[in-house]
N, C-alpha and C positions, 0 to 999 in steps of 0.2 A: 494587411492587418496592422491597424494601432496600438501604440503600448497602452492605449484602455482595453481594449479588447482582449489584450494578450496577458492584462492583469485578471480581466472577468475569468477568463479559462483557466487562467492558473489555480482562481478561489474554487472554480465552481470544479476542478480532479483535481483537489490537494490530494498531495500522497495520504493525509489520515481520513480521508474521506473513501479512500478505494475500499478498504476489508467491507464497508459494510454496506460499498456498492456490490462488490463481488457476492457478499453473501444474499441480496437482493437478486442478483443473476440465476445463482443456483436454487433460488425458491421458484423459481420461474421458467429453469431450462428442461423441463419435462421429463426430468429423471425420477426417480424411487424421490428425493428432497420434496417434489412439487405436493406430496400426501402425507407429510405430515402434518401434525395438528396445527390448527392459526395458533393454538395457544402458543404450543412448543416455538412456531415460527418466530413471535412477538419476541419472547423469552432471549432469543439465541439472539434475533437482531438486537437486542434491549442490549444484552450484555456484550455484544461487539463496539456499536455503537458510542458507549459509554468508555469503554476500555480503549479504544484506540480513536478517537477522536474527541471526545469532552474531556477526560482528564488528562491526557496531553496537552489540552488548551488551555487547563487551569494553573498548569505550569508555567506558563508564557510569561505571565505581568510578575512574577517571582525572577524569574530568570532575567531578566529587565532590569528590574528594580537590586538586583542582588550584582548586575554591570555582568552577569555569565553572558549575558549577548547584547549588543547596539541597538538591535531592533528583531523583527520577525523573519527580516530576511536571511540574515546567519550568513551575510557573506564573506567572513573568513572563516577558514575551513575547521581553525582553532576552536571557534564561535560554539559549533556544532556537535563537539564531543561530550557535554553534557546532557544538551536536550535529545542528542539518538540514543544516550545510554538511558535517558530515562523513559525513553519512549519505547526502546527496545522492551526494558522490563516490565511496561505495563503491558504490554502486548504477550509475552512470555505468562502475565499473569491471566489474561482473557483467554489465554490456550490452556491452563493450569483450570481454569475455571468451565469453563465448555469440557473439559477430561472429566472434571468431576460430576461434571450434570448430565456426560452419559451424551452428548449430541455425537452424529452419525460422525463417522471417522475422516469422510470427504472434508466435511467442516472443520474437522476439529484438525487437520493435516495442514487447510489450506491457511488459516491463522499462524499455523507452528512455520511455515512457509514466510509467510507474512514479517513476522515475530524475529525471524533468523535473515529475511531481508535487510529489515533495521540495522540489528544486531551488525550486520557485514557492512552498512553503511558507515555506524560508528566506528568500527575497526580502522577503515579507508580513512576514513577525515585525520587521523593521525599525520598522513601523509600527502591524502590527498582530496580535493575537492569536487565531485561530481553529484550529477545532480538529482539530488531525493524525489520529484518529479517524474523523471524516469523510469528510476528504477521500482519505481510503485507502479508507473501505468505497466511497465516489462514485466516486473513480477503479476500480475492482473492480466498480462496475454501468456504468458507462459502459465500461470494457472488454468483458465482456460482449456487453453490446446491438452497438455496433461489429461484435464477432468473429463475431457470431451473423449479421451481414449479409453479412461479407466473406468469410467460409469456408460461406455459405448451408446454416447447418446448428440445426437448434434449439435455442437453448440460454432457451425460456423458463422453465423450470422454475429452473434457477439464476438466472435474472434476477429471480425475483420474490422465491427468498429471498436473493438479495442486498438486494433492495429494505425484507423485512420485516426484514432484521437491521440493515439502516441506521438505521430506524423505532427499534425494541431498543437500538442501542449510541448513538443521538442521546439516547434518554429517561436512558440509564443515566449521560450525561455531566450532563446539566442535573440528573438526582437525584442525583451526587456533587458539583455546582456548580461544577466545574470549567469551564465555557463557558455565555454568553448563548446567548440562542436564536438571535440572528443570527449568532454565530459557529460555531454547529451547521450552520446553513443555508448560511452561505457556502462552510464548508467542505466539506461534500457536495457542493453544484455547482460548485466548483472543480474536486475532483477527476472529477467525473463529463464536465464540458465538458473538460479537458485531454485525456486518456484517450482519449475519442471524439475530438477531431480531431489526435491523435499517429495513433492506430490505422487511423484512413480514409484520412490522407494519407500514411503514413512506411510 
């Protein structure tokens, strides 16, 4: 693998891209989710969508421009305490919003999952730096496996390419050297342990 390639992988499973792949998965994994309305469906993806991926993003050239970060990369760990505390809370506010509009509690669980991911990654960067990558694809298989217990409906198929694109977007980080190996690995089981015990107990 090339660092083009390993740059394409990284755009195409950014960590703010996962919630509303995720929520894409559950409209599709043939539970009680796959019947409700398109409208409702449109609705929920609009506002995930929007909340953890476009205004995060509209953040960025502010963040730039105001010197809080070098670039997009955030490679010091300092860099990164702002833009996860901001991103934390818009995410906290898509879960505050989705409570309000009444969507099924799988959903509105695996956001608040999502949302407290963030949240634990900005806490880390105070000290330490590991990688947001990760712990989104981790949180995204640990969702998963969770939902695929709690709503007892198969979802192994998606579990395992969750599992081989975690494999793909960990190699594509260490081949852009943007993260150790331990911080590839911490942040996968970060987010995969969080996810799982938001989703089992909340």
């Amino acid at each position: 693998m090339g660092k083009g390639s390993a740059k394409i992988l990284s755009i195409l499973f950014h960590p703010l891209l996962l919630p509303s792949i995720g929520i894409l998965i559950l409209f599709n994994s043939g539970s009680i989710l796959n019947f409700l309305p398109f409208q409702a469906k449109k609705i929920i993806l609009l506002i995930v969508f929007v909340s953890t991926f476009v205004l995060p993003l509209t953040f960025v050239p502010f963040f730039i421009f105001q010197k809080i970060i070098k670039n997009v990369q955030m490679e010091n760990k300092r860099e990164r305490l702002v833009p996860f505390f901001v991103t934390s809370v818009l995410y906290f506010f898509c879960y505050y919003l989705l409570k309000r509009l009444g969507a099924p509690q799988t959903i509105i669980s695996f956001i608040l999952a999502a949302a407290i991911n963030v949240f634990t990654l900005f806490l880390l960067s105070f000290k330490y730096k590991i990688s947001a990558h990760m712990a989104g694809v981790g949180g995204l298989t640990g969702a998963l496996i969770a939902i695929s217990f709690i709503l007892k409906i198969n979802l192994e198929y998606f579990i395992i390419g969750a599992i081989i694109i975690s494999g793909i977007i960990g190699y594509s980080r260490l081949k852009l050297e943007t993260h150790k190996q331990y911080q590839i690995y911490i942040g996968w089981f970060t987010g995969l342990v969080i996810s799982s015990v938001i989703l089992f107990f909340f």
